[in-house]
N, C-alpha and C positions, 0 to 999 in steps of 0.2 A: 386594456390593462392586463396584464401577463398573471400568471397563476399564481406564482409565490406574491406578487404584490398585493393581490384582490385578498387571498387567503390572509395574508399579514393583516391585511384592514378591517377582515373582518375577528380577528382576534382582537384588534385594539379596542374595535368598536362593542366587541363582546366582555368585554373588561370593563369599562367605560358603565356598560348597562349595567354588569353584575355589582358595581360599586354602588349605581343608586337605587336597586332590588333591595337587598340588603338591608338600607335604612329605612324601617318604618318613618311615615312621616307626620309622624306624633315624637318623635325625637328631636332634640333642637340642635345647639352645639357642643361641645365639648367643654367644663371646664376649663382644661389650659390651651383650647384655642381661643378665649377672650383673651389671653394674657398676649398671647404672638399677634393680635389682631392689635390689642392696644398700643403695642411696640410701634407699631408704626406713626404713631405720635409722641414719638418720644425717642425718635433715632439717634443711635447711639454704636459704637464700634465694639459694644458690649454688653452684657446682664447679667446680673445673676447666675444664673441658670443656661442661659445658652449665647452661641457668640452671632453674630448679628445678622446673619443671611435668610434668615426667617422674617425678621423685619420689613427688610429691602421687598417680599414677596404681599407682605402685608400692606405695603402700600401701593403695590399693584391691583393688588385684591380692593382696595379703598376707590382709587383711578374705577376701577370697572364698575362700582356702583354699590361695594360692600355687603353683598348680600349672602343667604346659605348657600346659594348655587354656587359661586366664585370659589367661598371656602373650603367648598369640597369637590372642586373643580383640581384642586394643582394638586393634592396628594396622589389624586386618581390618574392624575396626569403623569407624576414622579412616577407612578407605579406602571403605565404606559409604556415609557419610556426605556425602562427598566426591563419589559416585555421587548422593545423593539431592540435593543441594545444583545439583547441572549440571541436574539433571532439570525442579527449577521453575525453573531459569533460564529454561533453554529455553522452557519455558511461557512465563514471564515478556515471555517477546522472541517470544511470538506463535506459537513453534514448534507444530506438528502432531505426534498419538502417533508418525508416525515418526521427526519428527526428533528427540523424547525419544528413541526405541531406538535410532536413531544415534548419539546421544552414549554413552547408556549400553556397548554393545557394545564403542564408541569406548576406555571407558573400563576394559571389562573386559580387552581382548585389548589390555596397555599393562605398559608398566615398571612400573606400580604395584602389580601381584599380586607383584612381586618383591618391592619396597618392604614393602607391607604383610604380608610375612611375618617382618619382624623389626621385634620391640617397640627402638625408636631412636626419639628426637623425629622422625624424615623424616618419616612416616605425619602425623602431628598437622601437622607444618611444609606440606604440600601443604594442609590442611584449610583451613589458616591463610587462606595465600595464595587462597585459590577463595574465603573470606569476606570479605577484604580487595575485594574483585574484586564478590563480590555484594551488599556492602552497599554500597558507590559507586554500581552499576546501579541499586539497588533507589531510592537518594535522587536521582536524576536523574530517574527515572523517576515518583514519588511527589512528590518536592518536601518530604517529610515529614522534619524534622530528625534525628529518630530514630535513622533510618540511618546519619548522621555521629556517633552517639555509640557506632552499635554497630560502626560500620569504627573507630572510637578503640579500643574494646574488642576489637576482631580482632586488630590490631596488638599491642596489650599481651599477649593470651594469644600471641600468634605470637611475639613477645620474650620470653615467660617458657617458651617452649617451645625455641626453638631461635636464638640471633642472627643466622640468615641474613633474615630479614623485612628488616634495617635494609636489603639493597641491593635490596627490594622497596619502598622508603620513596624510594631515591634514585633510581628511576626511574620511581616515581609522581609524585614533585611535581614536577618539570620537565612531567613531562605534563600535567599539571593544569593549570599555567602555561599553558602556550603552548594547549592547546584551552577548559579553562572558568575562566578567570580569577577569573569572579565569585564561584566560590566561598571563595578567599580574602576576598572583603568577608561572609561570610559569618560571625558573630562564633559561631553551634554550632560552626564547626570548631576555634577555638580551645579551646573548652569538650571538644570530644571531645580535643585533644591535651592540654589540659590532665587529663584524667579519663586518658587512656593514660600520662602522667609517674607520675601518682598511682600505679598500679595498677602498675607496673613502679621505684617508688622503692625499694625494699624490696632487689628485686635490685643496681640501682646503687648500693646503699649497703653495701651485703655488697660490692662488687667494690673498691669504695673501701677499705672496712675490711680487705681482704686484697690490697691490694694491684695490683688486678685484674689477676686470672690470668687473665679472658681473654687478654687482650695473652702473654701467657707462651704459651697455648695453640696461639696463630694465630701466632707464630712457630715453633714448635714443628713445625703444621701446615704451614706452608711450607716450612721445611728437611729432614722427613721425607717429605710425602706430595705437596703442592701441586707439589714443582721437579721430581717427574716426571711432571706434566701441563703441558700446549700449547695455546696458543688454536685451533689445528687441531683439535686434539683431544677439545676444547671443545664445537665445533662439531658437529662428525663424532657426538659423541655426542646431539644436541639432536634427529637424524634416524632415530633410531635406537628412543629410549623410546616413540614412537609409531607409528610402523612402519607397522605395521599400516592408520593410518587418518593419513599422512599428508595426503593429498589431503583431510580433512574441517578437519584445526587450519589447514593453509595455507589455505583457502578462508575460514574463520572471519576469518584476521587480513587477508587482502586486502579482505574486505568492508568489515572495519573499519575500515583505513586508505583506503581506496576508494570505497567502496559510499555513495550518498548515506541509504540508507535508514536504516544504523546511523552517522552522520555525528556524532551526541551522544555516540555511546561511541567516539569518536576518541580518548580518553584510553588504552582498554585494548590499543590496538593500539603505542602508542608505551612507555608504561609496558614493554610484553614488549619492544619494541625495547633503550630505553635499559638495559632491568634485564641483561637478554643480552647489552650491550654493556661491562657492570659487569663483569660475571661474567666475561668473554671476558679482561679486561685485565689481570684476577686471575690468572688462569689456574685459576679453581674446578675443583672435580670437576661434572663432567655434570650431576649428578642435584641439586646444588642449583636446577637452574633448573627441574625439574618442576612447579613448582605455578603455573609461568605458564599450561601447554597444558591443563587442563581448564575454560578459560574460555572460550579460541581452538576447543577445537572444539564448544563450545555454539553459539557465533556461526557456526559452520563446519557444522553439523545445520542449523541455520535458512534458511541462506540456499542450501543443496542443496535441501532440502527446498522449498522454495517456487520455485529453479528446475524440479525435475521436474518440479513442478506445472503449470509450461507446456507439457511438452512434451504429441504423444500422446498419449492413455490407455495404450497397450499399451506404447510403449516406457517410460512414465515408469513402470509396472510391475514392468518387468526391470531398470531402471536402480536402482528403489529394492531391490531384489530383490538384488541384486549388490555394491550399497554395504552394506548389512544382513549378508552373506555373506562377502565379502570379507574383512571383515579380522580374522574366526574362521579363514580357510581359511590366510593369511599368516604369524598366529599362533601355529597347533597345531605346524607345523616347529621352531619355536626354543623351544617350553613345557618338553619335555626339558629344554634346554640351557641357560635361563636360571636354572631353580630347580633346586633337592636335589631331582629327582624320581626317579633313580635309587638304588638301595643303593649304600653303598659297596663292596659286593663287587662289584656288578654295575660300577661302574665302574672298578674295579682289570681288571675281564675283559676288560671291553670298552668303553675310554676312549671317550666321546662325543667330537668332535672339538671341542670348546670354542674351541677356536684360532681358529675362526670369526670368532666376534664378539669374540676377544683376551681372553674371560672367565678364562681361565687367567695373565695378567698380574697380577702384584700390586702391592701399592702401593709393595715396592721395586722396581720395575721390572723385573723380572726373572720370565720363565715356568715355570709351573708344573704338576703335571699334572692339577690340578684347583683350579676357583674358590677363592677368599680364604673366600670367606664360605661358602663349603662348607664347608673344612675348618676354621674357623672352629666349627662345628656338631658337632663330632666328639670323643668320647673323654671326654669331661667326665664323664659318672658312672663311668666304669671310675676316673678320677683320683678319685671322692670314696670309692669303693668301697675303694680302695689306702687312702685316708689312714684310712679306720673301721677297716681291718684294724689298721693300724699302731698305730691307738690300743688296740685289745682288747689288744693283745699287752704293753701298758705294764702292770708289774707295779701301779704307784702312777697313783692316775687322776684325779689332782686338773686345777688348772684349766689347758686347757691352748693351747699358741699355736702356729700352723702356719705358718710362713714359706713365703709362694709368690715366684713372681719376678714375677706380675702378678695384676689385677685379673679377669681370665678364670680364674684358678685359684685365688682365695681367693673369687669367688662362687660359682662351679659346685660347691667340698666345700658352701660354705651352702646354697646351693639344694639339691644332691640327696645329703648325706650323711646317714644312719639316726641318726648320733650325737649326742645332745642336748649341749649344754655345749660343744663343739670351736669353739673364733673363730681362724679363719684370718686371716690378715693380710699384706697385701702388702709 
């Protein structure tokens, strides 16, 4: 096996591990991974809340035996993926084995080990966006039309995964505009947007036929969760998921917008502009805009990378030495603090100070003395535990219906209750 391959394997494979470090195993699943888990009984070209390619994954997850491992088996894996994807970019754009493990590192000691610790369309939605990103590159690069039917087909699974792509849509084609024009006389892109209409009609046509509950949802969303976030705060967070290896995505996107060398992919520096400026005016949650920066610091490896290569020998040495280092050393401080990596006994003992990074805020605004999505993770099989008891106890055991108050407590009795026959219902 040749260098960069073994090396790449062993970043997958150290992703992969740092995903199940991370989760104490006194934590169970996630509130709204019961609800994507139960989708798959009840398939459909639509929901509420998200459009159906999370389903389709849920019944592969069911196929394999339905267990925690599976469910946190594919985000880890989107986020793999995700890793190996930056990796031949990099290549792609000339980088050197260092600046591949610059990005990778970049990519491990990042918001996204949080992210891909919960099965949610985000994991896939970041995939999304870094494929929207490198099939562009790759047909600028190539010439090869190809590319424009499989950035059509990125878009379509990034729409049938999660609707946040559309304001990756609204700040790609202005960018497109104003740097490569000609690709609009390009009659494949029509063909590729006509091939993403197709392959996403299905969905539109479920939204139409009920009504479209998006629209219900994202009001919904904005009067519960959206009006307690701020374009500051918007912000403040975009500094924060990459931390670590800020100086490598900011380097990335100043080349971009700067640097005469990557002067053709001027398109992906303003795309993350306007798409951040989208986001900003909304007043989105943070972490929608994640799946701009695994592009930016591909571009942000390469052209580090090829400055050190000026300098020195010995300093460019220590310098690569330290950027490679750094932002493991920056990282391991706040790994505690961002993930369930403590018990919950241990943190009733001895509260981590979360307050830090505001992780104890929830989404009604108000703090708490531990993460949303911690406790989020808690209690679920003692609840399915309670409702088997309650059913033994029924003298008459016919067919029977459990009234919960939400979708976290009539998936968690499905998921992890012993009793055959019991359909909960919210």
């Amino acid at each position: 096996m040749k260098k960069p391959t073994s090396l790449l394997l062993f970043f997958v494979l150290a992703k992969f591990a740092l995903q199940a470090i991370v989760v104490h195993p006194a934590f169970e699943l996630h509130r709204d991974e019961f609800l994507h888990l139960d989708q798959a009984d009840h398939l459909a070209w639509g929901y509420l809340s998200v459009p159906p390619l999370t389903s389709w994954i849920s019944v592969l997850i069911s196929w394999l035996g339905n267990s925690e491992f599976w469910v946190r088996f594919f985000p880890a894996l989107f986020g793999a993926l995700t890793l190996v994807l930056i990796w031949d970019l990099v290549g792609r754009l000339g980088g050197t084995l260092f600046a591949k493990s610059l990005s990778a590192v970049a990519l491990l000691c990042s918001a996204l080990i949080r992210l891909n610790i919960l099965y949610q369309p985000n994991s896939a939605d970041i995939l999304c966006f870094t494929l929207v990103f490198y099939t562009m590159i790759r047909h600028i690069q190539s010439g090869k039309n190809r590319w424009v039917y499989l950035l059509g087909i990125s878009f379509a699974l990034g729409f049938l995964n999660k609707y946040t792509i559309l304001f990756l849509a609204v700040g790609l084609f202005p960018a497109l505009a104003l740097t490569r024009r000609s690709i609009f006389q390009n009659k494949h892109l029509y063909g590729a947007i006509a091939l993403a209409f197709v392959l996403i009609l299905p969905n539109l046509i479920w939204q139409y036929q009920n009504g479209f509950p998006v629209l219900t949802h994202m009001r919904l969303l904005s009067s519960s969760q959206l009006v307690n976030n701020s374009m500051l705060g918007f912000l403040m967070d975009q500094l924060l998921f990459f931390y670590p290896s800020l100086l490598i995505w900011m380097a990335g996107l100043a080349s971009i917008l700067f640097g005469k060398r990557n002067s053709e992919f001027s398109f992906v520096g303003l795309t993350t502009l306007f798409t951040l400026g989208v986001f900003t005016f909304f007043q989105a949650k943070g972490y929608y805009a994640i799946g701009l920066y695994p592009v930016l610091l591909a571009f942000g490896a390469v052209w580090l990378s090829e400055f050190l290569a000026g300098l020195n020998p010995l300093y460019s040495i220590i310098a690569k030495s330290s950027l490679l280092v750094l932002p493991p050393l920056l990282f391991l401080p706040a790994l505690p603090l961002i993930h369930p990596f403590y018990s919950p006994e241990e943190v009733m003992k001895n509260p981590p100070d979360y307050g830090k990074l505001g992780l104890n805020r929830w989404e009604d605004g108000n703090e708490h003395p531990i993460p949303q999505d911690f406790a989020d993770m808690l209690g679920w099989s003692e609840l399915a535990t309670l409702a088997d008891s309650a059913y033994r106890l029924m003298p008459e055991k016919g067919r029977t219906l459990i009234l919960c108050d939400n979708y976290g407590q009539a998936g968690a009795i499905n998921f992890y209750s012993k009793v055959k026959g019991v359909k909960p219902t919210p």
